[in-house]
OpenMM code with the backbone's topology and positions (N, CA, C; nanometers):
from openmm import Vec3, app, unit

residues = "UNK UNK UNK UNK UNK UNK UNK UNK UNK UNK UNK UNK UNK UNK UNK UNK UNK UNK UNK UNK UNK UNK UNK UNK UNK UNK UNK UNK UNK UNK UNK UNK UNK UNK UNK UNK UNK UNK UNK UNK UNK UNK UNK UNK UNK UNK UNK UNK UNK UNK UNK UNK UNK UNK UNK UNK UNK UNK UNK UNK UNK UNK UNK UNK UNK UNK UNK UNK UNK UNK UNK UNK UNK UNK UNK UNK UNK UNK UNK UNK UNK UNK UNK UNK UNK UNK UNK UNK UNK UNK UNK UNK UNK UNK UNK UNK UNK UNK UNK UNK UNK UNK UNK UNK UNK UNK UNK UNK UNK UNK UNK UNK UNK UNK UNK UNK UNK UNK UNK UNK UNK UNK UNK UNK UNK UNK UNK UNK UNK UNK UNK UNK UNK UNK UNK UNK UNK UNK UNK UNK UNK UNK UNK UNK UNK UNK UNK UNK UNK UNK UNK UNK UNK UNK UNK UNK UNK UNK UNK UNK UNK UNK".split()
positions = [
    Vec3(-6.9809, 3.3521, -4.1737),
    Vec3(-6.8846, 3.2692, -4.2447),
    Vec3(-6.8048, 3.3521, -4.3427),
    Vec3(-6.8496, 3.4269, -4.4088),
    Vec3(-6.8192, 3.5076, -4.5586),
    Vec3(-6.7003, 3.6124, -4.4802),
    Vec3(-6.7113, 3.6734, -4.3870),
    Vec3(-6.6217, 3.7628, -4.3364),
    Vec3(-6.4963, 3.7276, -4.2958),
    Vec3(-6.5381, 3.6172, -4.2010),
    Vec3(-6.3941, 3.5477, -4.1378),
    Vec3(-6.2880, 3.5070, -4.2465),
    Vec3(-6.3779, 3.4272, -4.3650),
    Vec3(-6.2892, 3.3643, -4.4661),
    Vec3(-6.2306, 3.4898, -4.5568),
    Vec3(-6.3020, 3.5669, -4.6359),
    Vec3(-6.1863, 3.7336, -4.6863),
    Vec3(-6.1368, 3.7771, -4.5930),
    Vec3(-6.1658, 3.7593, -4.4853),
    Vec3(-6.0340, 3.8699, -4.3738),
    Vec3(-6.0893, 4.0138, -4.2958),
    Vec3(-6.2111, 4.0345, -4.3521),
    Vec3(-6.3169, 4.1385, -4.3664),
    Vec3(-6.2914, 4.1212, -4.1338),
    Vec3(-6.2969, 4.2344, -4.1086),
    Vec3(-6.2760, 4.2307, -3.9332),
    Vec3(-6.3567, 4.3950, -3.8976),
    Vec3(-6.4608, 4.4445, -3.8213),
    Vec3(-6.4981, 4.5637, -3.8115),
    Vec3(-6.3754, 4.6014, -3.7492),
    Vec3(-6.3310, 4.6822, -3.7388),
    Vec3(-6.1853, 4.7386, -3.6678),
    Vec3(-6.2721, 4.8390, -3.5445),
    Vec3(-6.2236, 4.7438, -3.4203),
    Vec3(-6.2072, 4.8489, -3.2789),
    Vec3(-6.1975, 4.9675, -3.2807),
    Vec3(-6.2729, 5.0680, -3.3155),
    Vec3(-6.2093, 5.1695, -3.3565),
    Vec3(-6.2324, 5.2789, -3.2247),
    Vec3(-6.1888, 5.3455, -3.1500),
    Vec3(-6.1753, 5.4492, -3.0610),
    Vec3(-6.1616, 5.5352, -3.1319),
    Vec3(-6.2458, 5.6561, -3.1127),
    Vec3(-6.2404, 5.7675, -3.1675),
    Vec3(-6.1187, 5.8660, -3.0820),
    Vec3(-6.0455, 5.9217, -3.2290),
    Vec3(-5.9073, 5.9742, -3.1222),
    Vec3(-5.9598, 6.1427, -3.0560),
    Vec3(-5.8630, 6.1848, -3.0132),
    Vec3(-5.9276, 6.2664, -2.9383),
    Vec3(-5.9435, 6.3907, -3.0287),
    Vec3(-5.8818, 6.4285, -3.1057),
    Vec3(-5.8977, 6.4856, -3.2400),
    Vec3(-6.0231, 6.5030, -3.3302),
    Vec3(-6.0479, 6.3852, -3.3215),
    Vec3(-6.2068, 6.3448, -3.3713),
    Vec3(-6.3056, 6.3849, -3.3303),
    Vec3(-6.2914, 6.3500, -3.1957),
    Vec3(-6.3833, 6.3813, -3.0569),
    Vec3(-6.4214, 6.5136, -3.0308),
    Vec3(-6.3062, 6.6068, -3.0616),
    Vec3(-6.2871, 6.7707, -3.0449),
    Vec3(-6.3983, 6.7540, -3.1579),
    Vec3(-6.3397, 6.7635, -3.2743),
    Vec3(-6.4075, 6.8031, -3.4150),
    Vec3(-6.5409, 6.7902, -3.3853),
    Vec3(-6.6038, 6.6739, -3.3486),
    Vec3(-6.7637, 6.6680, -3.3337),
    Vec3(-6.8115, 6.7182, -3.2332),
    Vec3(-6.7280, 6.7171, -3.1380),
    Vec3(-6.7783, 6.7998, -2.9940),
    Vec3(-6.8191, 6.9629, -3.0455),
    Vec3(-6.7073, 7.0032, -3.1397),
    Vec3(-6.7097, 7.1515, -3.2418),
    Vec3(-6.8021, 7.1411, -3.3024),
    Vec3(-6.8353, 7.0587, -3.3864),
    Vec3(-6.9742, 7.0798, -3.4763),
    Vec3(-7.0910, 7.0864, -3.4114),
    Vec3(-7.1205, 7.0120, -3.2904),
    Vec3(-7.2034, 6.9804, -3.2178),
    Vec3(-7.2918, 7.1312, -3.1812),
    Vec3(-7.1207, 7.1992, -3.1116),
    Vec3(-7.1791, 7.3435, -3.0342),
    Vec3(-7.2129, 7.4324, -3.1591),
    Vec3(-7.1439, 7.4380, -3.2797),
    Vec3(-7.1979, 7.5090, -3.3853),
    Vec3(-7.3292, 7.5249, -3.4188),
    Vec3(-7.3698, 7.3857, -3.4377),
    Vec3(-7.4723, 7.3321, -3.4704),
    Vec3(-7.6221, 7.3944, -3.3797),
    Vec3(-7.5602, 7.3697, -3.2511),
    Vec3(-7.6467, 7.4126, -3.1165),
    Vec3(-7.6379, 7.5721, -3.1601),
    Vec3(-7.7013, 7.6599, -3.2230),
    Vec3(-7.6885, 7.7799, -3.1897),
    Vec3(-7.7561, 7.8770, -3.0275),
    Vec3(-7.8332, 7.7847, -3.0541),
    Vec3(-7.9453, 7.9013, -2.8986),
    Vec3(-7.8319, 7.8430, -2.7760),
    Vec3(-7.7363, 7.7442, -2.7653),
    Vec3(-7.6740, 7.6589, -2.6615),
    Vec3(-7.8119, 7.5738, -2.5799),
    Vec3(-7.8675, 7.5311, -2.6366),
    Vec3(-8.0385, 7.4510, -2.5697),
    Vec3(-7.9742, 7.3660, -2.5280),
    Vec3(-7.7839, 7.2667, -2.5858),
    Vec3(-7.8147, 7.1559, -2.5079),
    Vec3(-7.8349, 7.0127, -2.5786),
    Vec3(-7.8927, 7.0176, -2.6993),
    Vec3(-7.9288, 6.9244, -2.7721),
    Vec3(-7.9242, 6.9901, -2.9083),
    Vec3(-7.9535, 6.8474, -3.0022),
    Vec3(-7.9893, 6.9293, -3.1531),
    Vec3(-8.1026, 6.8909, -3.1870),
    Vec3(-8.1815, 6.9940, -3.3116),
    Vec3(-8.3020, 6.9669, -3.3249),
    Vec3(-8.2486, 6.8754, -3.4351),
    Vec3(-8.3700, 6.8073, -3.4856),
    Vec3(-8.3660, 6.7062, -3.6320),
    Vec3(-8.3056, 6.8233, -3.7234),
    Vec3(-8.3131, 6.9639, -3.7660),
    Vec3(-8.2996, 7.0103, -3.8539),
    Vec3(-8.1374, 7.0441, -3.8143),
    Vec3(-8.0977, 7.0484, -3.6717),
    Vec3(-7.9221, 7.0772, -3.6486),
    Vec3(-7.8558, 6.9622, -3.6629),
    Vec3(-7.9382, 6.8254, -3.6064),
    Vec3(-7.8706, 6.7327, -3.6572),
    Vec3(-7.8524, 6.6835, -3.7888),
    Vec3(-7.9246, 6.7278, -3.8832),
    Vec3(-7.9030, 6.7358, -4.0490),
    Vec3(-7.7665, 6.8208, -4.0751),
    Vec3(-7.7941, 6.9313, -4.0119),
    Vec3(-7.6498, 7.0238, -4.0717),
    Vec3(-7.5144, 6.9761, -4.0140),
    Vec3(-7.5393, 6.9224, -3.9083),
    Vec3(-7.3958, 6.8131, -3.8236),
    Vec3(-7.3027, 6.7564, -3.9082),
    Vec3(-7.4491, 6.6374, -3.9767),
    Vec3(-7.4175, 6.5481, -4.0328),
    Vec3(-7.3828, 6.5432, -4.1632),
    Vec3(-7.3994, 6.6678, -4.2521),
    Vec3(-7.3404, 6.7534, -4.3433),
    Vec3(-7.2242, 6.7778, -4.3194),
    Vec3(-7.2091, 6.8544, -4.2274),
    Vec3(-7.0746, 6.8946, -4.1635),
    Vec3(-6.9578, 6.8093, -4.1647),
    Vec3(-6.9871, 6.6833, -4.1196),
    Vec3(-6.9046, 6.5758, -4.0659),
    Vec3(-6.8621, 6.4424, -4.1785),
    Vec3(-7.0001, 6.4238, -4.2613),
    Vec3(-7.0357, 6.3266, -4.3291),
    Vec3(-7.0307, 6.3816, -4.5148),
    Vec3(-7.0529, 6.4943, -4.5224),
    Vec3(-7.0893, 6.5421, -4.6486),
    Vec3(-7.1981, 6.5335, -4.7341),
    Vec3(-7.2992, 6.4732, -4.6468),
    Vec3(-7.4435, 6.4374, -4.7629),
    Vec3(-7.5301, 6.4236, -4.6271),
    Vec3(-7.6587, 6.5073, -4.6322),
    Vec3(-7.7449, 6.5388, -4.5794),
    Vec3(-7.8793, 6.3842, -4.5550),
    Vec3(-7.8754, 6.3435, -4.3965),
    Vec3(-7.9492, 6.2441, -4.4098),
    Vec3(-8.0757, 6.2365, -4.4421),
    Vec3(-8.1571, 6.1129, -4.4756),
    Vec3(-8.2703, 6.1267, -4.5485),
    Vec3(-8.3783, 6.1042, -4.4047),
    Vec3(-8.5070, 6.1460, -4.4397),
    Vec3(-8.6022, 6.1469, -4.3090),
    Vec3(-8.5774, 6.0287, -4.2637),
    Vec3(-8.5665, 5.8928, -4.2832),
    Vec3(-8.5755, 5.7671, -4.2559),
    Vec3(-8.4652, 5.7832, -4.1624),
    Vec3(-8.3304, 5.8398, -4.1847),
    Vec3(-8.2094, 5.8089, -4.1085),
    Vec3(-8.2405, 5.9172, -3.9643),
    Vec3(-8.2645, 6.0589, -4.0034),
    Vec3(-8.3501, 6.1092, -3.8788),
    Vec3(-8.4127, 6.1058, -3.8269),
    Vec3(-8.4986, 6.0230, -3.8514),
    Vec3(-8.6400, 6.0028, -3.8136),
    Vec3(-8.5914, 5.8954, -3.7092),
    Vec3(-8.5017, 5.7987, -3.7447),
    Vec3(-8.4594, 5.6772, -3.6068),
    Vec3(-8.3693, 5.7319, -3.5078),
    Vec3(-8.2916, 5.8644, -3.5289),
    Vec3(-8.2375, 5.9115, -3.4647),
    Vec3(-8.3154, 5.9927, -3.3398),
    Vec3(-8.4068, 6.0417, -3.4512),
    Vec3(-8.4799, 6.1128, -3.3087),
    Vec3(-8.5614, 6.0772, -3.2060),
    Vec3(-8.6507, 5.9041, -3.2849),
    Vec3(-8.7246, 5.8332, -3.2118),
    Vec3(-8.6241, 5.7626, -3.1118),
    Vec3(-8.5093, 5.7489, -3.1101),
    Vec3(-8.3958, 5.6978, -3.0101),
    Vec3(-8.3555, 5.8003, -2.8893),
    Vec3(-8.3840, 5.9202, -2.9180),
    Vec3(-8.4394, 6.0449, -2.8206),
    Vec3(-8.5433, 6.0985, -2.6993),
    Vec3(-8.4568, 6.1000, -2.5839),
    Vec3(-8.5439, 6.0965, -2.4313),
    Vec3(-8.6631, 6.1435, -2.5133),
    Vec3(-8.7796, 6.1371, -2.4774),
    Vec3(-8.8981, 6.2305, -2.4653),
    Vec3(-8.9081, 6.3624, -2.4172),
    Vec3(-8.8357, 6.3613, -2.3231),
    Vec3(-8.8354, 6.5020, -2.2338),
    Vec3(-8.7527, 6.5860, -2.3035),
    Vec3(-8.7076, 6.5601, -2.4190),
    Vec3(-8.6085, 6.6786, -2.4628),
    Vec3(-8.6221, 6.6882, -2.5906),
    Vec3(-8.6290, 6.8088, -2.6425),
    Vec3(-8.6443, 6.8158, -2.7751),
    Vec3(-8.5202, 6.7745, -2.9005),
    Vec3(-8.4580, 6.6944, -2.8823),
    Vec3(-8.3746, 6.7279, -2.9257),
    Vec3(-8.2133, 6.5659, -2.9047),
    Vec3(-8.1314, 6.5522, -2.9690),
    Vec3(-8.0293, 6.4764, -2.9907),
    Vec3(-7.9323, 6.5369, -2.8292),
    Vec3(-7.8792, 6.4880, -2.7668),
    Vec3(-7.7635, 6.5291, -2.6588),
    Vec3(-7.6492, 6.5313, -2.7326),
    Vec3(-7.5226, 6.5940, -2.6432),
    Vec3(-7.4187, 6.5565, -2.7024),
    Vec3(-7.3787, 6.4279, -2.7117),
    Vec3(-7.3576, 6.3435, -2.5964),
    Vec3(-7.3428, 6.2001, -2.5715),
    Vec3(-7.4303, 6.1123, -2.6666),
    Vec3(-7.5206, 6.1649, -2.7144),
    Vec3(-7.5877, 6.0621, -2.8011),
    Vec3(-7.5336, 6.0861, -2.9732),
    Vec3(-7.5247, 6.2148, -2.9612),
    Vec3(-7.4661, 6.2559, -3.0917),
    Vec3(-7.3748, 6.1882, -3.1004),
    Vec3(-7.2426, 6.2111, -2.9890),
    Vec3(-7.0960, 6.1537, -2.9991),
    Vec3(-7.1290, 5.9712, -3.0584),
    Vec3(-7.2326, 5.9376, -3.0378),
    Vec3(-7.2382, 5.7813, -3.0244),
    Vec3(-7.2755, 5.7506, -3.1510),
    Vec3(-7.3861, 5.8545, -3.2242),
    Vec3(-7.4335, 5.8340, -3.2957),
    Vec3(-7.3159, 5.8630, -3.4093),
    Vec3(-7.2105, 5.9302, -3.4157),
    Vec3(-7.1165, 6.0130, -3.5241),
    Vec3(-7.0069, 5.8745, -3.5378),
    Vec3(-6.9746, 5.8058, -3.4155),
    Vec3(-6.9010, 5.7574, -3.4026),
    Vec3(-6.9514, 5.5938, -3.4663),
    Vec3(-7.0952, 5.5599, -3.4157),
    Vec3(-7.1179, 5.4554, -3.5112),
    Vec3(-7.1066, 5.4341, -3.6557),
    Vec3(-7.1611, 5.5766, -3.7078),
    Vec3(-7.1602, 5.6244, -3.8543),
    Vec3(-7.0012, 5.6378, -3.9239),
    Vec3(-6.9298, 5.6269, -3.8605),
    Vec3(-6.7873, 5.6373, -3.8967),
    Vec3(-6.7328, 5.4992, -3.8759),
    Vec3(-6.7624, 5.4342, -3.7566),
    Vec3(-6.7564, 5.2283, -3.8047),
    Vec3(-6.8349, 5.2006, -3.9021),
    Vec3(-6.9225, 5.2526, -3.9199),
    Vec3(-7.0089, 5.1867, -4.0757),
    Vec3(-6.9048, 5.2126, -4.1997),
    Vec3(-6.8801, 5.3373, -4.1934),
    Vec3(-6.8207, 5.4035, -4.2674),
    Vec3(-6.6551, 5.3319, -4.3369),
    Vec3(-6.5871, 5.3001, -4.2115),
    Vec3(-6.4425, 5.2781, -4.2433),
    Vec3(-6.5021, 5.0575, -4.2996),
    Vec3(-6.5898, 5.0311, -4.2221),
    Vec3(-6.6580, 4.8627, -4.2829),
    Vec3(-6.6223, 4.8739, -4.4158),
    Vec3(-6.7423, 4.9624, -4.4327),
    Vec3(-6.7769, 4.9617, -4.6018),
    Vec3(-6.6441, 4.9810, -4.7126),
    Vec3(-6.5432, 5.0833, -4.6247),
    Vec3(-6.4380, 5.1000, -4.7029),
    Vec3(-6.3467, 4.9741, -4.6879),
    Vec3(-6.3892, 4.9120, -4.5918),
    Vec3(-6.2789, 4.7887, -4.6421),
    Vec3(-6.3564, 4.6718, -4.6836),
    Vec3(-6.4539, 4.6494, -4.6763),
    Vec3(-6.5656, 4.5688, -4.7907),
    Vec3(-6.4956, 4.6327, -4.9118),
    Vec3(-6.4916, 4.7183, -4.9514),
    Vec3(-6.4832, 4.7633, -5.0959),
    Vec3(-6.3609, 4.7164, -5.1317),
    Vec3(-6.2418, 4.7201, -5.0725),
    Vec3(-6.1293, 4.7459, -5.0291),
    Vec3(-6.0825, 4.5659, -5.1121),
    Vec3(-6.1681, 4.4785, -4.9954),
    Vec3(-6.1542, 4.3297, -5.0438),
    Vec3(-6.2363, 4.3058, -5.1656),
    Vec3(-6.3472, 4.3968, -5.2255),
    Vec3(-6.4282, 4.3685, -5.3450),
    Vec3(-6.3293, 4.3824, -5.4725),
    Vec3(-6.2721, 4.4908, -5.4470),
    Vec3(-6.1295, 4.5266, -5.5243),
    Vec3(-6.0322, 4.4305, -5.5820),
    Vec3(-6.0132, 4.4139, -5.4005),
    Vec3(-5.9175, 4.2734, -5.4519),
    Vec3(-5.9334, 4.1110, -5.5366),
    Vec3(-6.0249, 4.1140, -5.5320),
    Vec3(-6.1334, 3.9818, -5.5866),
    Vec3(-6.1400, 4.0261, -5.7218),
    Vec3(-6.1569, 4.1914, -5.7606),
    Vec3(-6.1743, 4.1769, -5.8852),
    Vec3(-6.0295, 4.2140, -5.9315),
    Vec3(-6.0141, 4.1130, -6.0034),
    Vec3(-5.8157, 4.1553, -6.0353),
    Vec3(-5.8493, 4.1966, -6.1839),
    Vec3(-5.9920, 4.2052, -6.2654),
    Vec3(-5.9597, 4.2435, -6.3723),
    Vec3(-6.0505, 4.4187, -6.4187),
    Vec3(-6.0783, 4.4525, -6.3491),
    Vec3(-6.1498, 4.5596, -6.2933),
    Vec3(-6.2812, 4.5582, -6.3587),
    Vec3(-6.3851, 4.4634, -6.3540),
    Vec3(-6.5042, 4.4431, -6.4350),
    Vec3(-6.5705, 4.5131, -6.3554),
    Vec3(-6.5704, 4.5562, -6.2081),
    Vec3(-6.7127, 4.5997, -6.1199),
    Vec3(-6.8200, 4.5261, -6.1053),
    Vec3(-6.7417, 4.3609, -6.1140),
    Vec3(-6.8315, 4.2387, -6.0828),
    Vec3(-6.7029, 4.1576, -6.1004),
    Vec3(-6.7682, 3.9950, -5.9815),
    Vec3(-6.7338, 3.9217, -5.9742),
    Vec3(-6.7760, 3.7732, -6.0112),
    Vec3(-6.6742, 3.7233, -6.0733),
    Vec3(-6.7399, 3.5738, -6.1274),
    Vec3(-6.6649, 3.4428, -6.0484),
    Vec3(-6.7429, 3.3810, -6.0700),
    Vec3(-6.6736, 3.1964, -6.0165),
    Vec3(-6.5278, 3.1932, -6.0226),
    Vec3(-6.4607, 3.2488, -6.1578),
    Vec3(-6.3448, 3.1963, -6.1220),
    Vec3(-6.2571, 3.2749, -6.0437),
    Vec3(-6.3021, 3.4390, -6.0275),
    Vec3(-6.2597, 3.5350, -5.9313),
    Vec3(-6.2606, 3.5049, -5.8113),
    Vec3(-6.3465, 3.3963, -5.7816),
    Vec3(-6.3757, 3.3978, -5.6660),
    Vec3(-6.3206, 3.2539, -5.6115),
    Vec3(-6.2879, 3.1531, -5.7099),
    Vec3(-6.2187, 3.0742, -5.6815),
    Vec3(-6.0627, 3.0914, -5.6899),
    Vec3(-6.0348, 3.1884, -5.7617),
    Vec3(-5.8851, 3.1948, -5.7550),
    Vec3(-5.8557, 3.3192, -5.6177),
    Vec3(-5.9525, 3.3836, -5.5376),
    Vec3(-5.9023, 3.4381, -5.4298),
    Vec3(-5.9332, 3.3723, -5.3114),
    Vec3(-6.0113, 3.2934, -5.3070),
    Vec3(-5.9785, 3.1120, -5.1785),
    Vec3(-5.8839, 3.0508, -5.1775),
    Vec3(-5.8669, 3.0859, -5.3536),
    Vec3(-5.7280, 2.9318, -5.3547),
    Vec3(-5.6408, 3.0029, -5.2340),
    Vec3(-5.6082, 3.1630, -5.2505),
    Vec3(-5.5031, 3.2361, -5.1431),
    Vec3(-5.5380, 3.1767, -5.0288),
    Vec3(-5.6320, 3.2462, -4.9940),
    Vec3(-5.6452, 3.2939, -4.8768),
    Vec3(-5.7238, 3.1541, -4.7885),
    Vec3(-5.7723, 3.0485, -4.8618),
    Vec3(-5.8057, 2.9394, -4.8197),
    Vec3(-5.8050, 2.8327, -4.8847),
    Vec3(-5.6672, 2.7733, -4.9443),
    Vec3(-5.6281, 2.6850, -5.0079),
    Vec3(-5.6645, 2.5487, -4.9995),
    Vec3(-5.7382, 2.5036, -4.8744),
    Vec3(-5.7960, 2.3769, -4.8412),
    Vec3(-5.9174, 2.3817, -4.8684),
    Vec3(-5.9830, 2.5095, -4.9072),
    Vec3(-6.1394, 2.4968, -4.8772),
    Vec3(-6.1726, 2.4017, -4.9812),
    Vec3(-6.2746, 2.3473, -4.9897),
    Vec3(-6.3410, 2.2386, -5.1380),
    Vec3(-6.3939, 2.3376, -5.2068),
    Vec3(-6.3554, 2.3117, -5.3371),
    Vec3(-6.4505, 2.4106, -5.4196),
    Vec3(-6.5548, 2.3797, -5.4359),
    Vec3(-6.6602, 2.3214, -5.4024),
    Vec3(-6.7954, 2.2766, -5.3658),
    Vec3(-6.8243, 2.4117, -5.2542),
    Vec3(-6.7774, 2.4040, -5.1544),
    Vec3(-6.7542, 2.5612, -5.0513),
    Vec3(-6.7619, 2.6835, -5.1238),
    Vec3(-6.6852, 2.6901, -5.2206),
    Vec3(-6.6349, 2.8028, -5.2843),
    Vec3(-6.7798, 2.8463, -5.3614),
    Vec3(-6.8438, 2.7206, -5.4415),
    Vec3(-6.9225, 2.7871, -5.4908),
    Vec3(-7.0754, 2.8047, -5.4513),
    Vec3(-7.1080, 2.7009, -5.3502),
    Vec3(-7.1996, 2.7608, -5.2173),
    Vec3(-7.2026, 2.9042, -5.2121),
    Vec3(-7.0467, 2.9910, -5.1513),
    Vec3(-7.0805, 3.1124, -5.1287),
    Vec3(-7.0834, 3.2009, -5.2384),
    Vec3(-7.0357, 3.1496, -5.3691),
    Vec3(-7.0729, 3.2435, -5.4896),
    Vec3(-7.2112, 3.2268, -5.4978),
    Vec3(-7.2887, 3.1321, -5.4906),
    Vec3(-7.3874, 3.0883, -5.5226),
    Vec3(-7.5275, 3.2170, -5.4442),
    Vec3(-7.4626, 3.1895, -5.2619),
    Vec3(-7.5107, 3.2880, -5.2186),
    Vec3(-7.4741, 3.4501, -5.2251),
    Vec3(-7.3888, 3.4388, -5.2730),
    Vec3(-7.3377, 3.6010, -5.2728),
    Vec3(-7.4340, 3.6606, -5.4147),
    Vec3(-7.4584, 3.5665, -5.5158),
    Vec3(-7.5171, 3.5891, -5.6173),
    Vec3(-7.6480, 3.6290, -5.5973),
    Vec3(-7.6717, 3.7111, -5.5664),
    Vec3(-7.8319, 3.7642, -5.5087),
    Vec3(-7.9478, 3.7153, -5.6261),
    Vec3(-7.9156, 3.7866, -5.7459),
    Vec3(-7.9815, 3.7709, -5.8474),
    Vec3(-7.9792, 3.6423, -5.9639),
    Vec3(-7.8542, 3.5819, -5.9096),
    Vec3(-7.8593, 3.4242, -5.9737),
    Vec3(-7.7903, 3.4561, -6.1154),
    Vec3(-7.7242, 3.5793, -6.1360),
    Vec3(-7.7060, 3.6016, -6.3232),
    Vec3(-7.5511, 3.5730, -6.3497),
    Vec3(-7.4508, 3.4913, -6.2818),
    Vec3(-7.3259, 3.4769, -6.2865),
    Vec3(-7.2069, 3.5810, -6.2177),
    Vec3(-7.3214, 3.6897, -6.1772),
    Vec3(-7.1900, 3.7481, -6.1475),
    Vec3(-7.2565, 3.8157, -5.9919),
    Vec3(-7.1129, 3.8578, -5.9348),
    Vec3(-7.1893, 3.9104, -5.8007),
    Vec3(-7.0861, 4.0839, -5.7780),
    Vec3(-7.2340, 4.1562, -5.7934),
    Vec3(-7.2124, 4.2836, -5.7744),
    Vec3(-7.1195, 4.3541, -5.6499),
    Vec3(-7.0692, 4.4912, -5.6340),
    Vec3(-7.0622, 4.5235, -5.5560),
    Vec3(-7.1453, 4.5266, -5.3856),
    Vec3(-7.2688, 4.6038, -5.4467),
    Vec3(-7.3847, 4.5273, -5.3996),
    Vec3(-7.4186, 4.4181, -5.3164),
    Vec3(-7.4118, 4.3026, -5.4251),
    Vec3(-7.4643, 4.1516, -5.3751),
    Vec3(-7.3396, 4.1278, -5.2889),
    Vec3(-7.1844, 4.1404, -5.3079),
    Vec3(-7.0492, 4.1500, -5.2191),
    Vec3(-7.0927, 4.1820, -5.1010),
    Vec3(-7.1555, 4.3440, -5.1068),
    Vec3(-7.1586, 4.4115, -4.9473),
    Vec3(-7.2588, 4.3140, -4.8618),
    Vec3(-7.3668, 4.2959, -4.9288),
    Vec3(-7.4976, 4.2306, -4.8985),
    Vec3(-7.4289, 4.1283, -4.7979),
    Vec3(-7.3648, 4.0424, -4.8525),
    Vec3(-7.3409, 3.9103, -4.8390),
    Vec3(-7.2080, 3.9410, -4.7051),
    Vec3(-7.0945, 4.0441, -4.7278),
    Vec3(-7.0419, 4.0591, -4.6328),
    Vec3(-7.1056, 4.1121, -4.4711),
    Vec3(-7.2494, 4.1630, -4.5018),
    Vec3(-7.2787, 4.2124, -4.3497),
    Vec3(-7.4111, 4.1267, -4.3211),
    Vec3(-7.4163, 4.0003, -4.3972),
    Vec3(-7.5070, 3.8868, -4.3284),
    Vec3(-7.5346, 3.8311, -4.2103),
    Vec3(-7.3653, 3.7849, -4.1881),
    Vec3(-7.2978, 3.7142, -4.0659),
    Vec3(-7.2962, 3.8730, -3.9132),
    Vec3(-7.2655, 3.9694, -3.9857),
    Vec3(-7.1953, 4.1073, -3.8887),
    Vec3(-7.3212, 4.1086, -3.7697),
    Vec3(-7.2749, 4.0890, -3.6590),
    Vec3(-7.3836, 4.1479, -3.5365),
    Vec3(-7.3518, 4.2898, -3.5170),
    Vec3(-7.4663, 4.3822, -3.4964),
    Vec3(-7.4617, 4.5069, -3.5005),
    Vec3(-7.4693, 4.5182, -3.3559),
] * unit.nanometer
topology = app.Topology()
chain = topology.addChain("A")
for resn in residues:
    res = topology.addResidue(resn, chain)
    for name in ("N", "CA", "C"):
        topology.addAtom(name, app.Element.getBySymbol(name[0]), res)
């Protein structure tokens, strides 16, 4: 519900071919022996490479358990899939933020009831404000009047099928 009504849309995104080169490049870098695959420790430096912050065991650790058995190691094709999901997460979040922004018109780095009723009135001028404050209500994780960046994102990837 929360997405459709801000405008919030994951964007189709095709990786251009530009992109595609670039990680296909890091990939073989990465691969020094040419084995073919990357180990957990090449796919850390990839993802440095590409991302700028080194993932934590939890994020490698699902990467690698998502990994044939028979091979030690990440493929390219799985990499490509895996770089390319991480970059739809990536451009989401920037436009979650993007609409968190816009909601806050007074730059507090929180949102309140009437922020949130005066950006429905826009963008959904019929809704009842009974509606309106349902979803403040839920967006409010912690119940303290205001709803964080945070409790925003929370609440924007409720509805999202992955």
């Amino acid at each position: 519900m929360f997405p459709s009504v801000a405008g919030a849309r994951p964007r189709a995104s095709e990786a251009s071919a530009s992109e595609r080169r670039k990680w296909v490049e890091v990939f073989k870098e990465c691969d020094e022996d040419n084995k073919g695959y990357l180990s957990r420790e090449d796919f850390k430096v990839a993802i440095v490479m590409l991302f700028g912050y080194k993932p934590s065991k939890i994020e490698a650790d699902s990467v690698m358990s998502s990994v044939n058995p028979n091979t030690s190691g990440i493929s390219l094709e799985g990499f490509l899939d895996v770089v390319k999901r991480k970059k739809e997460a990536q451009l989401y979040r920037n436009e979650i933020r993007h609409i968190f922004t816009a909601f806050d018109t007074h730059y507090r780095g929180f949102l309140t009831l009437e922020d949130f009723k005066r950006a429905f009135s826009r963008v959904a001028p019929k809704l009842p404000e009974r509606t309106v404050l349902e979803v403040f209500r839920e967006a409010d994780q912690d119940s303290d009047g205001h709803v964080s960046f945070r409790d925003f994102e929370y609440a924007m990837n409720c509805g999202r099928a992955e």
